[in-house]
KESE-103609 format. One record per residue: residue number from 1; residue in one letter; z, y, x of N, C-alpha, C in turn. Coordinates in steps of 0.001 Angstrom, whole numbers, plus 500000, padded with zeros to 6 digits. Each point is the difference from the previous one (the first is absolute). Layout:
BEGIN
- NUM  A  Z  Y  X  Z  Y  X  Z  Y  X;
...
//
This chain:
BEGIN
- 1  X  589752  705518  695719  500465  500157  498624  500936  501200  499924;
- 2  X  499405  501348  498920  501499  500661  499927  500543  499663  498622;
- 3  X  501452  500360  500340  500572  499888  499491  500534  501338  498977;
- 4  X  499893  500432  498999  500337  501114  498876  501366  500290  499409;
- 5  X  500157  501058  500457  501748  500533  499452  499687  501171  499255;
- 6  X  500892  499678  498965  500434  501202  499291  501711  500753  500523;
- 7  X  500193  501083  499347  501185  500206  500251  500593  501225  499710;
- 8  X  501213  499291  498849  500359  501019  499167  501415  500793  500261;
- 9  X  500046  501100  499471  501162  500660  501043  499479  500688  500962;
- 10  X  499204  501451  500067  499563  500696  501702  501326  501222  500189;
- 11  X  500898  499536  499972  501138  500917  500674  499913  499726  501430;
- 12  X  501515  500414  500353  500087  499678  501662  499903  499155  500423;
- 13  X  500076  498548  499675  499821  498929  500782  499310  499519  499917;
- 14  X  498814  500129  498774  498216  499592  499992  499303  500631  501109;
- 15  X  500397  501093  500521  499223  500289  501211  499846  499041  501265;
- 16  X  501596  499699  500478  499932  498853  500844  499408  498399  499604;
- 17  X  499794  499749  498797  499123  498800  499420  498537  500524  500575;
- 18  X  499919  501193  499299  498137  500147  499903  500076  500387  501463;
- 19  X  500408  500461  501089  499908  499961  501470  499675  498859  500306;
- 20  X  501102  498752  499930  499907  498853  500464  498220  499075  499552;
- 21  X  500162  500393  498771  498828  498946  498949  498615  501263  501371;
- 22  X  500281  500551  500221  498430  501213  500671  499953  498881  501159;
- 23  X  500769  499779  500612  499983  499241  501335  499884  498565  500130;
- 24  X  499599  499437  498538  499757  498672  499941  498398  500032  499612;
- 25  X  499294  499776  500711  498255  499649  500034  499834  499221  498768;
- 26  X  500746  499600  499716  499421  498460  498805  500795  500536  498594;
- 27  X  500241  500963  499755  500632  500560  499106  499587  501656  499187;
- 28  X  499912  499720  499090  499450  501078  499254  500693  500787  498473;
- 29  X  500386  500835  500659  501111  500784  498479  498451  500344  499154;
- 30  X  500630  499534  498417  498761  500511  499122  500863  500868  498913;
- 31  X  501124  499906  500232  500840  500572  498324  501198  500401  500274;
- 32  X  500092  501492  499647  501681  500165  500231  500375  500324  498279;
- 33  X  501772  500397  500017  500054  500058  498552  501146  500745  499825;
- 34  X  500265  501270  499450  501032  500874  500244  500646  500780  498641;
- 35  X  500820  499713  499349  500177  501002  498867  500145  501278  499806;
- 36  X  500298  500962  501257  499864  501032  500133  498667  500552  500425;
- 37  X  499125  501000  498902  499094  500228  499874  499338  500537  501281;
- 38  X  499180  499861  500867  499057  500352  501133  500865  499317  501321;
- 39  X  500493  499325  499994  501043  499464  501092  498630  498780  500261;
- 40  X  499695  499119  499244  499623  499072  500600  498698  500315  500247;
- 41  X  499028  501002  499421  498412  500682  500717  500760  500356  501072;
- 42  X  500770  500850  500507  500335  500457  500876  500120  498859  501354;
- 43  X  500278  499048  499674  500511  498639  500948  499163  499441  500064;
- 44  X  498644  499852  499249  498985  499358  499461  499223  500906  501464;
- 45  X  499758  501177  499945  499241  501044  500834  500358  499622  501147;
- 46  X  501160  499958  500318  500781  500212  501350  499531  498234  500988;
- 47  X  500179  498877  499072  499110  498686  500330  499092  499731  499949;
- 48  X  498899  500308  499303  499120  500184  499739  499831  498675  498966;
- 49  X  500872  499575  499101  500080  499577  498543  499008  500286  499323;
- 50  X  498823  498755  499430  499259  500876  498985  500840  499917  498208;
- 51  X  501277  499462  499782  499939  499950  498597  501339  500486  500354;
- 52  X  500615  500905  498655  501568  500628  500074  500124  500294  498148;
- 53  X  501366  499866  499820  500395  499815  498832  501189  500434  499623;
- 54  X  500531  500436  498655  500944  500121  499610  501282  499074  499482;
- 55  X  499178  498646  499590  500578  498916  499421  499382  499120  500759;
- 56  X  500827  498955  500722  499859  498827  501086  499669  499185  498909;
- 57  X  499750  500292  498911  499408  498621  499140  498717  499862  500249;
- 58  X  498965  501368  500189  498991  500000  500506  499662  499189  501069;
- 59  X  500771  500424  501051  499758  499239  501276  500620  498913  500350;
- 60  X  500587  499054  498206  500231  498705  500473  498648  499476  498906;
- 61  X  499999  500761  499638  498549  499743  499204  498320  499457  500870;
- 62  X  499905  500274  501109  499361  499883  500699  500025  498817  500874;
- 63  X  498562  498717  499833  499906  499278  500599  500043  499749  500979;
- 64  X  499363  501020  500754  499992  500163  501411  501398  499707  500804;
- 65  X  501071  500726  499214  501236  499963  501284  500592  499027  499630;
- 66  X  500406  499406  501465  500689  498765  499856  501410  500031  500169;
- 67  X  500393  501113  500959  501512  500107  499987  500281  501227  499876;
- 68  X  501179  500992  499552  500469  501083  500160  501115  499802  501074;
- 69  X  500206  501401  500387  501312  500410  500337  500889  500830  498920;
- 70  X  501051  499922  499828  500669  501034  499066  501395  500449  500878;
- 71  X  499796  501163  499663  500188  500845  501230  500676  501479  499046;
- 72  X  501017  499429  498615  500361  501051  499137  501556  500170  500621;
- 73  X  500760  500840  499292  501088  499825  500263  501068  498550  499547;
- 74  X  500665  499698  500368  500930  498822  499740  499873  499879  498958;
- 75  X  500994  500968  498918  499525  499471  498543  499532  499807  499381;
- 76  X  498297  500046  500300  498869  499941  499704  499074  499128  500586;
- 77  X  500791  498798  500610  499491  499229  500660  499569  498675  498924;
- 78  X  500905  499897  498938  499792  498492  499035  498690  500203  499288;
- 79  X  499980  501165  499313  498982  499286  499049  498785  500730  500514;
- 80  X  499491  500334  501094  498734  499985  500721  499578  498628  500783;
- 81  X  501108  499236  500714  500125  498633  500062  499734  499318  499352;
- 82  X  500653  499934  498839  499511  498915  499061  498796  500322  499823;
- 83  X  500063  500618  498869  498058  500388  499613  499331  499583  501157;
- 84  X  499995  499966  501167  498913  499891  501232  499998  498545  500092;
- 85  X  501164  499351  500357  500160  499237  500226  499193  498742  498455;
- 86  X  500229  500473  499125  499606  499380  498319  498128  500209  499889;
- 87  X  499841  500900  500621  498562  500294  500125  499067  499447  501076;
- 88  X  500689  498980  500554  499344  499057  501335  499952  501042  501340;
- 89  X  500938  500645  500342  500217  500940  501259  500650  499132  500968;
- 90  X  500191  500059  500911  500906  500015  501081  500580  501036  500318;
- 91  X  501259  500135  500496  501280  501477  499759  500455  500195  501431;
- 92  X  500007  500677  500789  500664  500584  500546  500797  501154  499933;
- 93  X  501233  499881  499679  501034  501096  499695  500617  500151  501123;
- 94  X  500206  501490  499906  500952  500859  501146  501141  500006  499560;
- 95  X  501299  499516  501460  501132  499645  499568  500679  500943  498961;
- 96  X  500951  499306  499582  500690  498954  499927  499165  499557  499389;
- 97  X  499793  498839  499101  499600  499594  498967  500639  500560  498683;
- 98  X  500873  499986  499732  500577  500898  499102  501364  500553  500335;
- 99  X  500791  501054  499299  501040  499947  500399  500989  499660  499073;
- 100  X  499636  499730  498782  500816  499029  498639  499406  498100  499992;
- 101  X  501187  499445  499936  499883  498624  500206  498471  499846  498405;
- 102  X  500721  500171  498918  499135  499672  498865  498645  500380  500652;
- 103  X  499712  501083  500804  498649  500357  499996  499164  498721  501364;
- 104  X  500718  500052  500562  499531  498978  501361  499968  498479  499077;
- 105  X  500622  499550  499233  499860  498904  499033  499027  500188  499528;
- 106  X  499513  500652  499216  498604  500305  499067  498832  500206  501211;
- 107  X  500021  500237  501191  498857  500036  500398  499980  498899  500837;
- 108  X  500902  499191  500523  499269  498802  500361  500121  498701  498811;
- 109  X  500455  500305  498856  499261  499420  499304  498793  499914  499381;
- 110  X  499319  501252  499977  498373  500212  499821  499542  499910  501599;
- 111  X  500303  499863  500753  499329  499272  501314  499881  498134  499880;
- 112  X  501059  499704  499499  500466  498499  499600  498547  499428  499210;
- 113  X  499820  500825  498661  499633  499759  498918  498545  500672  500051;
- 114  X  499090  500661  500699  498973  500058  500609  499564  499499  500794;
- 115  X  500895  499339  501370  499413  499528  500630  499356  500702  501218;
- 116  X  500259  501544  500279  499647  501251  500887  501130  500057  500880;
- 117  X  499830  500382  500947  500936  499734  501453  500628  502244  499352;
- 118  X  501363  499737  500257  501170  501257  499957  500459  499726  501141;
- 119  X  499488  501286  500916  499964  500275  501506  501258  501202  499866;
- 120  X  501151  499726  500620  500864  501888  500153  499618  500006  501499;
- 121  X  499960  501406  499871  499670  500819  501060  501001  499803  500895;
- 122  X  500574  499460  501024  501017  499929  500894  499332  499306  501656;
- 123  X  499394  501385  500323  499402  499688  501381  500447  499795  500723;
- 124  X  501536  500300  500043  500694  499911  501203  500156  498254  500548;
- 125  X  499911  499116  499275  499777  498732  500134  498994  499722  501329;
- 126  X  499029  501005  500104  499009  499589  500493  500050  500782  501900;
- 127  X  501190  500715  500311  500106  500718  500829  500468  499132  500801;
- 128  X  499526  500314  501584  500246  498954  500896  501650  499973  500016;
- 129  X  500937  500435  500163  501106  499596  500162  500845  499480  499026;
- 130  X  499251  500199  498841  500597  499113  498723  499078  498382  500131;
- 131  X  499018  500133  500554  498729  498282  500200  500902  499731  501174;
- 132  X  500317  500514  500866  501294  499551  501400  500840  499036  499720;
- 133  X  501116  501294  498894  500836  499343  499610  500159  498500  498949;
- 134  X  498694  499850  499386  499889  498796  499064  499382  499314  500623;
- 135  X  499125  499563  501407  499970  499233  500878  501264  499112  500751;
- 136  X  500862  501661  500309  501142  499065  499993  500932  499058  499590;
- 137  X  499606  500566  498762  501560  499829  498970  499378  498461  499715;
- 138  X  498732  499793  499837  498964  499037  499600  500192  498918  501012;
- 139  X  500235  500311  501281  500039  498785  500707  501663  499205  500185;
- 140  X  501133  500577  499372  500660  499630  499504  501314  500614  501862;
- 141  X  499755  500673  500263  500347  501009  501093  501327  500503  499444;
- 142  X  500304  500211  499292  501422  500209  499045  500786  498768  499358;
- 143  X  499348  498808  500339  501015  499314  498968  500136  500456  498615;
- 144  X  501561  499250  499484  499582  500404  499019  500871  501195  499548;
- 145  X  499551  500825  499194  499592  500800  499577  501644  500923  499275;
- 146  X  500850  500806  499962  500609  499766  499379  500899  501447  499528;
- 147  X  499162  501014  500013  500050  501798  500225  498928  500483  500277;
- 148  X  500004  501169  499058  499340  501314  500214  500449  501040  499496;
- 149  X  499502  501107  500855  500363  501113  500037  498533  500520  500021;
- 150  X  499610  500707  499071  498797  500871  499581  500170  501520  499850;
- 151  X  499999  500501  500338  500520  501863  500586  499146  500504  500133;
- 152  X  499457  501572  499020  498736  500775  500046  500606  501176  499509;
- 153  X  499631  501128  500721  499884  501039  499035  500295  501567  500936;
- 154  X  500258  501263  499218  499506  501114  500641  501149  501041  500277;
- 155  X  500179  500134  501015  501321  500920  500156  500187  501379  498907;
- 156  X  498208  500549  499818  499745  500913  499080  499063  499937  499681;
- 157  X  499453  499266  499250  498454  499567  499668  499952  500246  498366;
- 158  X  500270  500570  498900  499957  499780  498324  498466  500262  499664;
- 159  X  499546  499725  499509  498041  500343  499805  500662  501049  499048;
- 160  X  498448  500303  499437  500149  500764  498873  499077  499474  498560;
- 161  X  499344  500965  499489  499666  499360  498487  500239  498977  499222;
- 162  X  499154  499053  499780  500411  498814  498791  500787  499431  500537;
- 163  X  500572  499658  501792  500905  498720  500319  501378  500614  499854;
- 164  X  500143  501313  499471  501396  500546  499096  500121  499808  498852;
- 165  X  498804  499360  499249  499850  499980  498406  500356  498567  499660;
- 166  X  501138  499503  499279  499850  499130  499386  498854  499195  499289;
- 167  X  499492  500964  499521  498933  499683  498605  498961  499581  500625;
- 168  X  499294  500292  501546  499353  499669  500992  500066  499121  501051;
- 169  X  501001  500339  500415  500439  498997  501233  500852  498548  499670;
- 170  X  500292  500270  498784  501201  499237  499692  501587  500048  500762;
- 171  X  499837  500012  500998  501390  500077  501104  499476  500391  501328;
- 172  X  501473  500630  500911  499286  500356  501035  500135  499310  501084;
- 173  X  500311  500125  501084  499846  499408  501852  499900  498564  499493;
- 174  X  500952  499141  499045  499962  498782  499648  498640  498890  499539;
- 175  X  498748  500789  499515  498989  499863  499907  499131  500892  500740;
- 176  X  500061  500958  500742  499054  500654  500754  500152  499639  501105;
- 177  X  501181  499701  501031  499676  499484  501178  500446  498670  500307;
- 178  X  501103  499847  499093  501427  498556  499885  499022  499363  500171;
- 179  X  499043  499687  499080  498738  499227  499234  499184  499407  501716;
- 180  X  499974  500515  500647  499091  499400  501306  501229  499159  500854;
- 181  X  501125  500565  500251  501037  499069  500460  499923  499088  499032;
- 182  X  500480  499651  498595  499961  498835  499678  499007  499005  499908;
- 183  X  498666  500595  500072  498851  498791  500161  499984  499413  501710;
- 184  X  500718  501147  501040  499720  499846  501487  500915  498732  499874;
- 185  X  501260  500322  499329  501250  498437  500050  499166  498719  499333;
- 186  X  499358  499968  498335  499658  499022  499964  498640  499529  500604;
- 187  X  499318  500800  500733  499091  499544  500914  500594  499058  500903;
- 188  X  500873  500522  501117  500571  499251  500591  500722  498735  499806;
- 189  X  500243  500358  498864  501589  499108  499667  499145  498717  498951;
- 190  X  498789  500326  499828  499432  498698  498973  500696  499937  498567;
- 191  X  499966  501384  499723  499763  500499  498142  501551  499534  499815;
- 192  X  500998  499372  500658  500943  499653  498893  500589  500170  498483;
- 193  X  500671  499465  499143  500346  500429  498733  501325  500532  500576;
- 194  X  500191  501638  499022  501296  500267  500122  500543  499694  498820;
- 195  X  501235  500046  500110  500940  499063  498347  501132  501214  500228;
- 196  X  500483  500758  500791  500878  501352  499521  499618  500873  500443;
- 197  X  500842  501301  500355  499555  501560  500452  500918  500647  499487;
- 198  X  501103  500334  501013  501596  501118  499731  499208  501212  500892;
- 199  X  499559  501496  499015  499303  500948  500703  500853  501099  499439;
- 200  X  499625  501284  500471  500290  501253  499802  498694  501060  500122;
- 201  X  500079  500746  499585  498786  501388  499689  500422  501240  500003;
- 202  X  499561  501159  501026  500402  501070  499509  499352  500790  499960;
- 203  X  500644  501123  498935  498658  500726  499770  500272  501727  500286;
- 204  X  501345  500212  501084  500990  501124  500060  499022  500794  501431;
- 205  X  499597  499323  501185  499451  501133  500852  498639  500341  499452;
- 206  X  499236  499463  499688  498514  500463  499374  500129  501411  499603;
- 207  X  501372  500067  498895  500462  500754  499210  500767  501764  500604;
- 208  X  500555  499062  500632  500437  500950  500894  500244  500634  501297;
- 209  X  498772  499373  500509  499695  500112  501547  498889  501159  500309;
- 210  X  500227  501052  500593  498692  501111  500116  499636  499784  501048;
- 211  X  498935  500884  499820  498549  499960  500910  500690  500518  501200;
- 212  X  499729  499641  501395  500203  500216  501220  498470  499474  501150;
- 213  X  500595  500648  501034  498764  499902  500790  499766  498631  500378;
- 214  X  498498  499366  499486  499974  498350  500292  499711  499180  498563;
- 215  X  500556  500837  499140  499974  499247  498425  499072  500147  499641;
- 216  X  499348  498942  498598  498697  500560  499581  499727  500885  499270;
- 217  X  501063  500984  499453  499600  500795  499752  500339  499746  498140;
- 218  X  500659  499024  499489  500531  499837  498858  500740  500829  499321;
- 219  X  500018  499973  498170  500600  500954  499454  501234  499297  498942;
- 220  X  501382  500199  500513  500898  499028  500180  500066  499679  498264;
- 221  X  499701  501155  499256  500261  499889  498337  498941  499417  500022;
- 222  X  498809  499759  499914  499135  499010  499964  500067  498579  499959;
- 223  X  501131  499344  500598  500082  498773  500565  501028  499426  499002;
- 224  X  498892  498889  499262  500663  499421  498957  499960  498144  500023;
- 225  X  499835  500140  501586  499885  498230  500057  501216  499817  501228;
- 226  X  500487  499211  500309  501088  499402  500856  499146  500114  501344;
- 227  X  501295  500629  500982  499471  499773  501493  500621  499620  501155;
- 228  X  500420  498769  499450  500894  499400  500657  500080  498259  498960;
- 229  X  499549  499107  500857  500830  498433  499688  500602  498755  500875;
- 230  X  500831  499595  499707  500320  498633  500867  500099  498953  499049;
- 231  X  499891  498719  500285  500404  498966  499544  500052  499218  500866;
- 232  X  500779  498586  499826  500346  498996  500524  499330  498630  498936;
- 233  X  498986  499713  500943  499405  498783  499017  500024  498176  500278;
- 234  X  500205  499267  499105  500324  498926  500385  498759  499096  499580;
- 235  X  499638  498644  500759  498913  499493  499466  500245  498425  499816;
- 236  X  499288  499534  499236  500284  498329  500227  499537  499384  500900;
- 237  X  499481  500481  501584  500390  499064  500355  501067  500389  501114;
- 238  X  500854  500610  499495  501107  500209  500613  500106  501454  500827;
- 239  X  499340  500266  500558  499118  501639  500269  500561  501092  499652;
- 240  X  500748  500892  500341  500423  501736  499681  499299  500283  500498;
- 241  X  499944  501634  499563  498747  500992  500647  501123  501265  499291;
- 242  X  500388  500629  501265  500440  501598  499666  498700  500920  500000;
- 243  X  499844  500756  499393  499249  501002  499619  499975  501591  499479;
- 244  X  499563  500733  501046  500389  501347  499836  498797  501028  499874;
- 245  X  500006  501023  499019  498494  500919  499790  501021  501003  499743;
- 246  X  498813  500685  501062  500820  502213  499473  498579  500649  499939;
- 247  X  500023  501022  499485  499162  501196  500397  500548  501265  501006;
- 248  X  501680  499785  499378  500717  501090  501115  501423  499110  500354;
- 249  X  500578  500572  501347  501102  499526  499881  500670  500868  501547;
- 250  X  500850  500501  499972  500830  500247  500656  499925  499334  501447;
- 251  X  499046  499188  500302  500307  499286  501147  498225  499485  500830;
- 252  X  500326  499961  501600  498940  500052  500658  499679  498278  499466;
- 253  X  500363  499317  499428  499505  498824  499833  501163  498963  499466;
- 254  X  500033  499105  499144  500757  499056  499093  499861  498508  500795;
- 255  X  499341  499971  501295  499773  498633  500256  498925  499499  500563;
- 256  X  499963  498980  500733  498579  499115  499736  499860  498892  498985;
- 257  X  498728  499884  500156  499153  499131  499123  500234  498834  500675;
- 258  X  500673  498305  499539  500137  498830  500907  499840  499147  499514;
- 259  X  499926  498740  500318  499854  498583  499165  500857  499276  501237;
- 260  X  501723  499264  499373  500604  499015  500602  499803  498675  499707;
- 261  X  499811  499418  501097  499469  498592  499882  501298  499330  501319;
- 262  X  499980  498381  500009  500557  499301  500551  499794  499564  501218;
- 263  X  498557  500434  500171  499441  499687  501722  499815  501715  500667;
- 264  X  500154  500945  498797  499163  502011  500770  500309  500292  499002;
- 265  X  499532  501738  500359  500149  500697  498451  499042  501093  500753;
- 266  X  499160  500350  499090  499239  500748  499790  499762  501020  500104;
- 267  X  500201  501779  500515  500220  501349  499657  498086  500342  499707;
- 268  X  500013  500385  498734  498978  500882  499498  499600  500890  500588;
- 269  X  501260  500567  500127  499844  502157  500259  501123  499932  499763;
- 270  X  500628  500820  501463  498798  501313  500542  498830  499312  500472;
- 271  X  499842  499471  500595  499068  498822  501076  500334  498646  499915;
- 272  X  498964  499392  499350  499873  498054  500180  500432  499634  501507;
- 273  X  501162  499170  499500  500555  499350  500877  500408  498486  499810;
- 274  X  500138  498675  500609  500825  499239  500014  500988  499504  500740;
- 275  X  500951  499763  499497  501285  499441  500524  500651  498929  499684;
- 276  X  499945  499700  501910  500409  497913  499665  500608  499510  501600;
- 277  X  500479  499052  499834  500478  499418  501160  498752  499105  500501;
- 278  X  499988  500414  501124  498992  499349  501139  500697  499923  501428;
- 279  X  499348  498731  500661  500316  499706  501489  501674  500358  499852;
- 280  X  500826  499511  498945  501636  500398  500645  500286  501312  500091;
- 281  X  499233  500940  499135  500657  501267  500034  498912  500609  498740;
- 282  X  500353  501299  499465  500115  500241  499323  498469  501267  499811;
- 283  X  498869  499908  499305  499016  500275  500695  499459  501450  498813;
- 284  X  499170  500839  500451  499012  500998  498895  498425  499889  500195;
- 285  X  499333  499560  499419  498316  500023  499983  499903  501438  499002;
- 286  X  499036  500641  500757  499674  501148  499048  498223  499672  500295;
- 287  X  499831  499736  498739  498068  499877  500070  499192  501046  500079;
- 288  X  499418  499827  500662  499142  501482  500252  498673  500332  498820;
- 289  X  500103  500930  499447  499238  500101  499130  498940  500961  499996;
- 290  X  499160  499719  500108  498784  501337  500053  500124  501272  499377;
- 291  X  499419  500649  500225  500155  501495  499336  498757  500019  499135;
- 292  X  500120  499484  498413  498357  500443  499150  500198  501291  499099;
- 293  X  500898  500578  500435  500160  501396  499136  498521  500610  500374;
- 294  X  499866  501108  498490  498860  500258  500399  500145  501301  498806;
- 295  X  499263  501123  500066  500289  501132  498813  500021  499391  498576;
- 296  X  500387  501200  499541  499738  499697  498036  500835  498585  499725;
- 297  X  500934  499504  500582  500798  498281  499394  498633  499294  499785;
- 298  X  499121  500002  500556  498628  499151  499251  500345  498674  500861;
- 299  X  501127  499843  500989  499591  498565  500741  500966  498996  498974;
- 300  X  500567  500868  498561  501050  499605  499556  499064  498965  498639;
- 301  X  499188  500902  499419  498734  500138  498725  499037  499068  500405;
- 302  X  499324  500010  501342  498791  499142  500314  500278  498851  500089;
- 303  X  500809  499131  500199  500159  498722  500642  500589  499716  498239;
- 304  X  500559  500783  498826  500528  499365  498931  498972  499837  499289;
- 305  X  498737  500914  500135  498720  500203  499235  499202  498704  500322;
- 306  X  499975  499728  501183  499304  498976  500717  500365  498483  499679;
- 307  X  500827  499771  500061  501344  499073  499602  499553  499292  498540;
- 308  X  500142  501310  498454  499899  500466  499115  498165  499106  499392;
- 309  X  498955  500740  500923  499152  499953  499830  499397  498613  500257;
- 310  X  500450  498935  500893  499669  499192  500699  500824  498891  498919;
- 311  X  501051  500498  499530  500454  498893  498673  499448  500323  498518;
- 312  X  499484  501106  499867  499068  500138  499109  498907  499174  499796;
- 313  X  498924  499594  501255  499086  499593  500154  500570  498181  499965;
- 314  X  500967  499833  500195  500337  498253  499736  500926  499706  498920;
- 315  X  500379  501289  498911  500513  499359  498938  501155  499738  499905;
- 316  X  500887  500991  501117  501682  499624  500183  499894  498864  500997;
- 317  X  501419  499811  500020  501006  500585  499417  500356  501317  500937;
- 318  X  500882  501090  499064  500419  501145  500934  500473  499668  501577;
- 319  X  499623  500129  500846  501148  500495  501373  501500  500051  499503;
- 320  X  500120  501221  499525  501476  500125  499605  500373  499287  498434;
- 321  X  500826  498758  500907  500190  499218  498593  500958  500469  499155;
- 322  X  499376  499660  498394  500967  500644  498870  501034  499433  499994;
- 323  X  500715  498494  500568  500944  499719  499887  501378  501442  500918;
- 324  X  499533  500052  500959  500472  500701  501114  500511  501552  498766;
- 325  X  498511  500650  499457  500154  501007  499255  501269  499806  499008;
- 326  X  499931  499292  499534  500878  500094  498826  501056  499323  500412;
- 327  X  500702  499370  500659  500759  499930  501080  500521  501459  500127;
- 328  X  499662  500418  500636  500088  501775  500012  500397  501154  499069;
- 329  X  499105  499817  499466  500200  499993  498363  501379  500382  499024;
- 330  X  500544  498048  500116  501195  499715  499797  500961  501324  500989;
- 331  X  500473  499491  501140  500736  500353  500801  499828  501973  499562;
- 332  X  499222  500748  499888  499569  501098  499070  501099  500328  498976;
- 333  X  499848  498857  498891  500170  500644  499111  501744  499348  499585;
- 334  X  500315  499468  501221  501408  499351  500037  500570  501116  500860;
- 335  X  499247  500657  500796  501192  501309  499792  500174  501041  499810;
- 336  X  498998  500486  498872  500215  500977  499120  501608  499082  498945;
- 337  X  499534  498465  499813  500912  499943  498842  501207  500139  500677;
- 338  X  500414  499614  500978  501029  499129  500499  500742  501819  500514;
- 339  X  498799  500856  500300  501076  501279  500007  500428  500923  499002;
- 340  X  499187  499056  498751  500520  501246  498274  501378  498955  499914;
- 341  X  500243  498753  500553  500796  499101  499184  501193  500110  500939;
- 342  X  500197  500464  501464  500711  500205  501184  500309  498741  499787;
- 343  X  499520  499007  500491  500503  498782  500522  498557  498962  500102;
- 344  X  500671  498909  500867  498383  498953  500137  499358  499780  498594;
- 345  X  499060  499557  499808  499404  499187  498900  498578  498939  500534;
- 346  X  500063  499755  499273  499322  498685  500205  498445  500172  499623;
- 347  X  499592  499153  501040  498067  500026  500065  499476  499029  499193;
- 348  X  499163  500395  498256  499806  498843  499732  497916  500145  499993;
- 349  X  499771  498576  500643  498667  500035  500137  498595  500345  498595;
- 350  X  499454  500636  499648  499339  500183  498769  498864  498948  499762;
- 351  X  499980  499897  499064  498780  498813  499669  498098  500956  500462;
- 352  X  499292  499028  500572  498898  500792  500199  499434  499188  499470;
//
């Protein structure tokens, strides 16, 4: 049986979709969908796509496809969702899911209210040392549970184009990379609800940090999204999680990534580790993890496509559960507020 994707959005990160979807035998791209005029023939040629379009209404118009990918920029992620999702699709969106709370509300409520599985793109779930670490955490190897520390980001890393644009990206490092640490925590951590978030944002080195040897090459007046966040988040069931995202920062590194528990605690990265008392002294397991790197990030794309495709064919529910997402979500958009308001504020859950 194959299975039929459309997929709207052929910028930069539809390439690594339509890579991945080439390397699945049981899968067949029939429709891409692009508003910028010759972009999607062009992507159409390059896959060998027989249908390409200007308006994805077309190519939700079409019986044939059963799921898309949408694969636009952030702010342009809701209402290609919905519509897909309202038109009997199945969705796979490239992270975040959104980067405005209202918009991540509206699209898993037309996932709710269709009845179509809303897949976000967050492969890293699926990488052996993140499946390691939730083996562990799973067999209850930590006790319980009672800290984290989630730490990502780039000594000099700022992208360039739309993830400087508000109007595009919505915000920056906080939804472009924050966004995979916080699904890696509620992966692990079993989705908790957060109920506060005392954060800060800045938006001063982006601004005023120049190009040097190593950087990407960013244009500092350009940069109109924050590159820099922390917060401190609290959850009901008792649970903090410190949390830190840069694009630049003054420093070879802010930390590791950990989960404290009552029996071990966890280190993410640099390198998965656990730590616990054994035999009367005080012990380190470091798990050995294979090497599946492989060119092009495709070992990152194939296994989410696959994943993706294989819950397509049974009707949901997503892999990556929406509770977890919007979970995320929340914690998001509690500290944008909580750093216009300089002080904590409070997480309140939205009706879905």
């Amino acid at each position: 049986m194959t299975t039929k994707i459309g997929i709207i959005g052929s910028g930069g990160i539809a390439h690594s979709h339509a890579r991945a979807y080439k390397r699945l035998p049981d899968v067949e791209m029939i429709a891409v969908a692009d508003i910028v005029p010759g972009r999607a023939e062009a992507f159409a040629k390059e896959y060998d796509i027989p249908h390409f379009f200007t308006d994805y209404q077309q190519l939700l118009a079409m019986n044939d496809v059963e799921a898309v990918s949408i694969c636009t920029y952030n702010q342009a992620h809701r209402q290609p969702a919905v519509d897909s999702l309202l038109a009997g699709k199945h969705v796979l969106i490239e992270k975040p899911l959104a980067a405005k709370l209202e918009d991540a509300v509206a699209m898993i409520k037309a996932a709710k209210q269709s009845g179509k599985m809303l897949h976000t793109g967050f492969w890293q779930r699926w990488q052996p040392e993140v499946q390691a670490a939730k083996r562990i955490v799973d067999s209850g190897a930590l006790g319980d549970m009672y800290y984290a520390q989630m730490v990502g980001g780039r000594r000099r890393g700022i992208p360039g184009g739309s993830f400087l644009r508000p109007d595009m990206a919505g915000a920056g490092p906080i939804v472009d990379i924050g966004c995979y640490d916080l699904d890696t925590f509620m992966f692990l951590a079993g989705s908790p609800r957060p109920v506060s978030v005392s954060a800060i944002v800045s938006y001063q080195m982006g601004k005023t940090t120049p190009n040097v040897p190593g950087d990407w090459g960013h244009v500092p007046e350009d940069v109109d999204v924050e590159d820099f966040g922390a917060a401190f988040v609290r959850f009901d069931n008792g649970l903090a999680l410190h949390f830190v995202t840069y694009w630049v920062a003054h420093s070879s590194g802010l930390g590791p990534s950990i989960f404290l528990g009552t029996k071990g605690g966890l280190q993410l990265s640099p390198k998965l580790a656990l730590f616990r008392d054994e035999f009367g002294t005080m012990t380190n397991v470091e798990p050995q993890i294979p090497d599946h790197s492989e060119p092009n990030r495709m070992h990152h794309f194939v296994p989410q496509a696959r994943i993706f495709v294989d819950a397509v064919r049974t009707g949901g529910p997503s892999p990556v559960d929406t509770h977890g997402i919007l979970m995320a979500q929340l914690i998001m958009d509690g500290i944008f507020r909580s750093a216009a308001a300089g002080r904590e504020v409070e997480v309140i859950m939205p009706t879905i």
